[in-house]
C-alpha angles and dihedrals in degrees: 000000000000080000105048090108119030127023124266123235101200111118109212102221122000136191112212153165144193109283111222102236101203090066100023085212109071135050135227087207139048137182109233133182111024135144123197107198139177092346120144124222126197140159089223108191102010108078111155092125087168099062103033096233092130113102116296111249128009091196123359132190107196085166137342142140131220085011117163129194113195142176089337124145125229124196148153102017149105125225099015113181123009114184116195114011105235146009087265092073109076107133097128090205097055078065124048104160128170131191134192149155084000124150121228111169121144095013118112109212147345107064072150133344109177149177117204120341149094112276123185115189108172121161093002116151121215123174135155091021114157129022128231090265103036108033099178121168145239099231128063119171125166158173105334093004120143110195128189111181123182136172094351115155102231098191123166123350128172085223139356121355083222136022118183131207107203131130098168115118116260106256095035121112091251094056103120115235125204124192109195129187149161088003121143106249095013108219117267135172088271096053096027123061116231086348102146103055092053095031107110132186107228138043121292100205132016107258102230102202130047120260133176117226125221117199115253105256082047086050086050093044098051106025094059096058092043118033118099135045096294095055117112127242114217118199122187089336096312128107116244 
């Protein structure tokens, strides 16, 4: 209710390291090695999704290396995930980022916007994002990003699967690239703002762990029913 009026600033959970003051775009320290799983976000009470008035991120990675985001659920909120905090920040290597089986439905953008960095987003599901006044969009990418999205279940948006935040100039180093494969609906020039022209064939980056892909319908099958912090983990047939 406190909100109801104006939008709040609080991020409800933040990675973050130590900013090198001298350049303001790099930073001395780095967070490495972490792995967000089966974790639910949600806005609770504030849920004016239009006007943006809900909190700012619901989990933000301003840097980080080796961070991974897994069968979380995200939900009731507006600008989910930002990874690097201004356009000043597009060192791809100060931000490695994977995500996967996670759960995005009735959330509006950010999942993820990013500056420079290697993002990896394979068997994600993202349904009912945007509404009719504030459309929002699931993808992000920005100056110095380099996506690679694979097997991700893009249901229902409001606008554009993707929209993208780069002025760099197409051929320089900052030009963000996107590999896309096996999504449904694979991103194309008429879901995807500005997507051709970044779009590339090959790899951007070299993926440095093993992962086994499921197909996108299998990824919406399985990651709805357990993704978040209720879902139950099964071991060798037992329940944890």
């Amino acid at each position: 209710p406190e909100y109801s009026s104006k939008k709040a600033s609080a991020d409800q959970l933040v990675i973050e390291g130590t900013e090198d003051k001298s350049t303001k775009a790099r930073y001395i320290h780095i967070p490495e090695n972490i792995w967000i799983d089966h974790c639910s976000f949600s806005d609770g009470v504030c849920v004016d999704l239009d006007r943006n008035f809900n909190h700012d991120g619901a989990l933000d990675i301003k840097c980080g290396k080796n961070v991974t985001v897994s069968f979380c659920e995200f939900t009731n909120h507006d600008k989910v995930t930002l990874s690097g905090s201004s356009d000043k920040f597009i060192t791809p290597d100060e931000r490695e980022v994977t995500f996967h089986d996670n759960y995005y439905h009735g959330c509006v953008q950010r999942m993820p916007r990013t500056r420079g960095g290697y993002f990896h987003l394979y068997n994600n599901v993202f349904d009912e994002i945007g509404t009719k006044n504030n459309s929002g969009a699931s993808l992000g990418p920005g100056v110095g990003a380099q996506f690679i999205v694979e097997n991700n279940y893009f249901g229902k948006h409001a606008g554009y699967i993707l929209r993208a935040s780069d002025n760099s100039k197409p051929g320089t180093p900052s030009f963000y690239k996107i590999y896309v494969s096996g999504n449904k609906p694979e991103l194309n020039g008429s879901n995807a703002e500005n997507f051709l022209s970044h779009k590339v064939n090959e790899k951007p980056w070299k993926i440095p762990y093993n992962y086994v892909l499921k197909s996108a319908d299998e990824a919406k099958a399985s990651v709805v029913s357990e993704a978040g912090s209720g879902a139950k983990v099964i071991l060798d047939g037992k329940e944890l």
